[in-house]
Each structure stands twice: as structure tokens, then as C-alpha cells.
N, CA, C and O atoms as a printed pandas DataFrame, in Angstrom:
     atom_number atom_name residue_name chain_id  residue_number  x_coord  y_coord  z_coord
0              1         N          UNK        A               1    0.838   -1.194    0.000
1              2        CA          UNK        A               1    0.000    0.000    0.000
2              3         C          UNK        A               1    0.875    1.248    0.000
3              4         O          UNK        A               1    0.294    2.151   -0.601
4              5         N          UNK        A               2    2.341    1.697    0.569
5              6        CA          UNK        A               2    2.847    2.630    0.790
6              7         C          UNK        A               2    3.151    2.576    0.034
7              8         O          UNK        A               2    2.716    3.580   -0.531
8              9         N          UNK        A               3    3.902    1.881   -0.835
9             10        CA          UNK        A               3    4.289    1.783   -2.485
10            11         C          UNK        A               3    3.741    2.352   -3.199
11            12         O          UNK        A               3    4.251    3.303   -3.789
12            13         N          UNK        A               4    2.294    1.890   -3.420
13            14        CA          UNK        A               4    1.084    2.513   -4.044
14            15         C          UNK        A               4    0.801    4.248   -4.038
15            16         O          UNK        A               4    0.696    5.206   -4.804
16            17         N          UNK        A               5    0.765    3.884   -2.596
17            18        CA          UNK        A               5    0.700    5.671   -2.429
18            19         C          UNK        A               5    1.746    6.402   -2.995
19            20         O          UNK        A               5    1.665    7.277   -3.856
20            21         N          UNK        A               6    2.710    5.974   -2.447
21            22        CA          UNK        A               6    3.895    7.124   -2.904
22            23         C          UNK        A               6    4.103    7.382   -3.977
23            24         O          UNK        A               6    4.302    8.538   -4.352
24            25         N          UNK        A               7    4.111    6.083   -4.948
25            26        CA          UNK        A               7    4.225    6.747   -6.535
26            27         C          UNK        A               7    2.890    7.277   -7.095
27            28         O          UNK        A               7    2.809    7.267   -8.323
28            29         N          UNK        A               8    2.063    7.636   -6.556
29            30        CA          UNK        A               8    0.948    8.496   -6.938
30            31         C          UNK        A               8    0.442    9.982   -5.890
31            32         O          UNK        A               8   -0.481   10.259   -5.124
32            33         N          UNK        A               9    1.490   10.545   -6.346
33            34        CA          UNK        A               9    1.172   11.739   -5.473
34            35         C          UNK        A               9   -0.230   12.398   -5.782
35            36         O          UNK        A               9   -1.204   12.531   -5.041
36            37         N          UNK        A              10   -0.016   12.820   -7.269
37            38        CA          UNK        A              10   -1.343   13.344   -7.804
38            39         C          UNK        A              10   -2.833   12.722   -7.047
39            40         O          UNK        A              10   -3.727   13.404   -6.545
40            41         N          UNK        A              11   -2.774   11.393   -7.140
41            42        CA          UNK        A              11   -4.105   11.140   -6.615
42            43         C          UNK        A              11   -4.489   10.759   -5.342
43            44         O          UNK        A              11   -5.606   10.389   -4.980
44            45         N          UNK        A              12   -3.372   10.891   -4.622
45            46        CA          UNK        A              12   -3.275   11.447   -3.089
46            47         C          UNK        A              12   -3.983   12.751   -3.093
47            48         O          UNK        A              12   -4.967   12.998   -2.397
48            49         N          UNK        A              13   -3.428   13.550   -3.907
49            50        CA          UNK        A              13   -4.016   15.463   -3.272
50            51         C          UNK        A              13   -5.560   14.792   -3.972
51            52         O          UNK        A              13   -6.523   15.317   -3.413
52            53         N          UNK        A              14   -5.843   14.088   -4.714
53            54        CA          UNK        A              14   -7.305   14.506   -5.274
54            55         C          UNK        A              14   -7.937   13.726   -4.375
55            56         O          UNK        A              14   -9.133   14.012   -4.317
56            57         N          UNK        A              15   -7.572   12.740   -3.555
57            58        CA          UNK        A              15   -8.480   12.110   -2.376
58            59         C          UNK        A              15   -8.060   13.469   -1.196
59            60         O          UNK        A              15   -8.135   12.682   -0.252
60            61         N          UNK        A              16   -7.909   14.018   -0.911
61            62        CA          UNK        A              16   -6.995   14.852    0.140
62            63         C          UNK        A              16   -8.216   16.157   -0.488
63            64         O          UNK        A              16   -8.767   16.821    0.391
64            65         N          UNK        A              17   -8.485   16.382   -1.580
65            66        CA          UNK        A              17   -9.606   17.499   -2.331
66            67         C          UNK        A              17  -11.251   16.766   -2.242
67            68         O          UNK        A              17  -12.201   17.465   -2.594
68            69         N          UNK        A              18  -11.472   15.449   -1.791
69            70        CA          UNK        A              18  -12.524   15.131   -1.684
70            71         C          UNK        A              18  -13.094   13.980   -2.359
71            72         O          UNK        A              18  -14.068   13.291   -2.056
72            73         N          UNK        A              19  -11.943   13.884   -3.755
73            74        CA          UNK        A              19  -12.531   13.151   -4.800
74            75         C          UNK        A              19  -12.647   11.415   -4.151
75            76         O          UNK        A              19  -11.705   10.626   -4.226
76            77         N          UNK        A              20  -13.647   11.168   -3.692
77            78        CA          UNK        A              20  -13.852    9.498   -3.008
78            79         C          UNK        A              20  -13.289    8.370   -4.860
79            80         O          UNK        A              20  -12.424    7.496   -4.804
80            81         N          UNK        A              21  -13.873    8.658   -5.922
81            82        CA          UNK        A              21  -12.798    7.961   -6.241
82            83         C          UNK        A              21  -11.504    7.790   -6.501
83            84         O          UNK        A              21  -11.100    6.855   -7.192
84            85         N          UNK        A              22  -10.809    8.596   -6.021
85            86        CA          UNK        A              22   -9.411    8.445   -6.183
86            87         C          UNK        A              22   -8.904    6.945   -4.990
87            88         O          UNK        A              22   -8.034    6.113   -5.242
88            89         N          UNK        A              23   -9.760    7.010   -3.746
89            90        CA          UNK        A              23   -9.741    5.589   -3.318
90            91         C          UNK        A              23   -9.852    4.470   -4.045
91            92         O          UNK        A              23   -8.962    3.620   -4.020
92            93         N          UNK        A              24  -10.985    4.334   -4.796
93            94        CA          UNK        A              24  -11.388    3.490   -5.261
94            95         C          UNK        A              24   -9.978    2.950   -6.590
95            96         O          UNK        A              24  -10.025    1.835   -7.110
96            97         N          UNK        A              25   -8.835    3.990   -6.932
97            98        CA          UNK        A              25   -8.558    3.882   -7.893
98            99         C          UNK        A              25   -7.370    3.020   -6.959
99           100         O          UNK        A              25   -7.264    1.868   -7.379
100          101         N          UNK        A              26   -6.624    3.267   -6.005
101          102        CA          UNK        A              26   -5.817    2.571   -5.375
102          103         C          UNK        A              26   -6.234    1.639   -4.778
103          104         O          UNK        A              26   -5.291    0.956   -4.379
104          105         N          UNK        A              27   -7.580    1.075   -4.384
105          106        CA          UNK        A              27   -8.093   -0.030   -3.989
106          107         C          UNK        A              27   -7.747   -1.125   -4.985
107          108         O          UNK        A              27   -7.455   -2.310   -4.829
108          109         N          UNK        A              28   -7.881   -0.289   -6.142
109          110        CA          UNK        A              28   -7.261   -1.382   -7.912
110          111         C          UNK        A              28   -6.165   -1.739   -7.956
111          112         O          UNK        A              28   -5.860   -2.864   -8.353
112          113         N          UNK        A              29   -5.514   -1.064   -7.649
113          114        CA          UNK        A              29   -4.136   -1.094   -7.838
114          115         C          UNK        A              29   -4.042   -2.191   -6.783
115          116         O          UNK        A              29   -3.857   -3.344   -7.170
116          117         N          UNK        A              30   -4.153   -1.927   -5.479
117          118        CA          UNK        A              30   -3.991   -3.235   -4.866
118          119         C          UNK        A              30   -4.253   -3.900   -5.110
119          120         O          UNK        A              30   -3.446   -4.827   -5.174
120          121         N          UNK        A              31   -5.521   -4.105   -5.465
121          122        CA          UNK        A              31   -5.773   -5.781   -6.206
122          123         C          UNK        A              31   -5.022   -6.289   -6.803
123          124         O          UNK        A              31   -4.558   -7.421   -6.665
124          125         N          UNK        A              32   -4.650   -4.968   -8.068
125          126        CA          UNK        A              32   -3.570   -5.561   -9.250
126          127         C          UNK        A              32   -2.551   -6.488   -8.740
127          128         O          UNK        A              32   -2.381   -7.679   -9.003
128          129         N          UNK        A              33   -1.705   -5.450   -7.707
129          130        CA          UNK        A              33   -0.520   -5.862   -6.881
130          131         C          UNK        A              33   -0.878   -7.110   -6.410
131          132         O          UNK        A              33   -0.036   -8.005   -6.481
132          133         N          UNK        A              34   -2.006   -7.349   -5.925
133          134        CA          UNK        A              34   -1.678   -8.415   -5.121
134          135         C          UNK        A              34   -2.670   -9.570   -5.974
135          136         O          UNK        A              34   -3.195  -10.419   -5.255
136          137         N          UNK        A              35   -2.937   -9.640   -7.390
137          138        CA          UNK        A              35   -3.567  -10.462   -8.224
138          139         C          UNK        A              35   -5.031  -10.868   -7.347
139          140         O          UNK        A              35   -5.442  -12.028   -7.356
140          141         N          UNK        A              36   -5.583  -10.025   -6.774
141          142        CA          UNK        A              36   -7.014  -10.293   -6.599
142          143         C          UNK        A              36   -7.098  -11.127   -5.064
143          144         O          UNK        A              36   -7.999  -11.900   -4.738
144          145         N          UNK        A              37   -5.830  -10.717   -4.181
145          146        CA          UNK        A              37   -5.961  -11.721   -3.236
146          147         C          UNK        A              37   -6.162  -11.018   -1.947
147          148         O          UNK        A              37   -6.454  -11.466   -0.838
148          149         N          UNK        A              38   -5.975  -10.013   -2.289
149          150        CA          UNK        A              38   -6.354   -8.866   -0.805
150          151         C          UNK        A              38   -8.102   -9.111   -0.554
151          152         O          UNK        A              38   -8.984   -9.690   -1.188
152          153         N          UNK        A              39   -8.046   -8.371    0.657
153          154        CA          UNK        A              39   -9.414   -8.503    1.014
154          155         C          UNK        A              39   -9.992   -6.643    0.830
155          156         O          UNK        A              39   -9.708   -5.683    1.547
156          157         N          UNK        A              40  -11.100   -6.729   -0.741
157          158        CA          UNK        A              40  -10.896   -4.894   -0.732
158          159         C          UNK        A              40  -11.999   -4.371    0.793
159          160         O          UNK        A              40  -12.806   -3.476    0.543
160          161         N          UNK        A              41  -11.989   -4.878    2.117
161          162        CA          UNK        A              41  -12.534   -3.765    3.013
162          163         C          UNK        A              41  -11.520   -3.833    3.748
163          164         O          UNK        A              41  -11.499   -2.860    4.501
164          165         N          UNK        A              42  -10.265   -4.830    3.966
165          166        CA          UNK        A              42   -9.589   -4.403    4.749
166          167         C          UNK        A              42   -8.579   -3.357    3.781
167          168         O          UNK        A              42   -7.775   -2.625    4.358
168          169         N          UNK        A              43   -8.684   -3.352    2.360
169          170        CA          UNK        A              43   -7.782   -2.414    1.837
170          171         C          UNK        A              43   -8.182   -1.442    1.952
171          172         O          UNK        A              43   -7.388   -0.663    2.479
172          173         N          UNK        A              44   -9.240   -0.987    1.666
173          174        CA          UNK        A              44  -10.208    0.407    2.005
174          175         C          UNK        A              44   -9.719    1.208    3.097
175          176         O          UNK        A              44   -9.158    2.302    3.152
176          177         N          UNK        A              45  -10.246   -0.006    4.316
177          178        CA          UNK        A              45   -9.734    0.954    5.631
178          179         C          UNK        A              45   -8.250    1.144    5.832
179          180         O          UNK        A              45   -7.847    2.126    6.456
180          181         N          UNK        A              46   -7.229    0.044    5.218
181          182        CA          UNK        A              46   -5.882    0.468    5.545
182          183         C          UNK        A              46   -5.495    1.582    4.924
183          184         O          UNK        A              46   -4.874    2.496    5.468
184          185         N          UNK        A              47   -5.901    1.541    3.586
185          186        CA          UNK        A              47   -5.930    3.266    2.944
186          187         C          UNK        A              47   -6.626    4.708    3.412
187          188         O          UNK        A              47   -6.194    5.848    3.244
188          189         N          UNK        A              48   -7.814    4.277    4.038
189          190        CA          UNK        A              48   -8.310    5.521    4.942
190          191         C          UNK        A              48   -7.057    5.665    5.591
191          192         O          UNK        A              48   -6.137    6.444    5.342
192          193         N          UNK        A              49   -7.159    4.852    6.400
193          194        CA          UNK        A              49   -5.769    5.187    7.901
194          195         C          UNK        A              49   -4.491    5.709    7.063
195          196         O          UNK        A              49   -4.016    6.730    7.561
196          197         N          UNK        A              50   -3.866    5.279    5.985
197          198        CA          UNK        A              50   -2.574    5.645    5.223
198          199         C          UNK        A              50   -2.652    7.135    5.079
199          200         O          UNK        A              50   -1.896    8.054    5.394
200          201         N          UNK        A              51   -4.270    7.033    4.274
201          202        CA          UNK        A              51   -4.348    8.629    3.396
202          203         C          UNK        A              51   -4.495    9.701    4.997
203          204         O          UNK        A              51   -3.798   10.706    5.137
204          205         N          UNK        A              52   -5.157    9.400    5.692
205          206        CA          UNK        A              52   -5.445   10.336    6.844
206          207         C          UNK        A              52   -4.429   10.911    7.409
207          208         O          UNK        A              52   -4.447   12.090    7.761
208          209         N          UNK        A              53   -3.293   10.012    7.571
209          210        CA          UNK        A              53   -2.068   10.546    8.472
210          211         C          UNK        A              53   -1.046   11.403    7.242
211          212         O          UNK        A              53   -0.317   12.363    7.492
212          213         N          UNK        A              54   -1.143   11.076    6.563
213          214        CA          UNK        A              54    0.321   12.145    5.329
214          215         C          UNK        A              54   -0.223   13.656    5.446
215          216         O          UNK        A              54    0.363   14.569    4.865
């Protein structure tokens, strides 16, 4: 997930501006990363908690 984040600054500030899908777009990406094996509500909330604190 920090991976994720970091090389996407841009859509950090646009979740950080309100835009709720910009979550949804790194929720993908995890999946990608992890070929469909994550669980997407625990990715959700680990990304709330990620995006909240930067």
C-alpha cells in the first residue's frame, strides 16, 4: 500500500480534495498488486488510515 501511495502523489491530493474515487482507484491497484488476493474492506480501511495521516 505505501508503495502505491507514494508513486501516486497526484491522486493522493485529489483524495486529500474530496474526490472518493481516487480511493477506489488505489483499492485497484492493490488488487492488481496483489492479483485479486487482498481482502478490498480491509484495503479500504488500511488506505483511509494511510491517506489520513500524510
Amino acid at each position: 500500500i505505501d508503495d502505491i501511495v507514494s508513486n501516486n502523489p497526484k491522486v493522493v491530493e485529489d483524495y486529500k480534495q474530496g474526490k472518493e474515487k481516487a480511493l477506489g482507484f488505489f483499492v485497484g491497484q492493490v488488487m492488481k498488486a496483489t492479483k485479486g488476493q487482498a481482502n478490498p474492506s480491509v484495503v479500504n480501511k488500511l488506505l483511509r488510515e494511510r491517506l489520513g495521516r500524510e
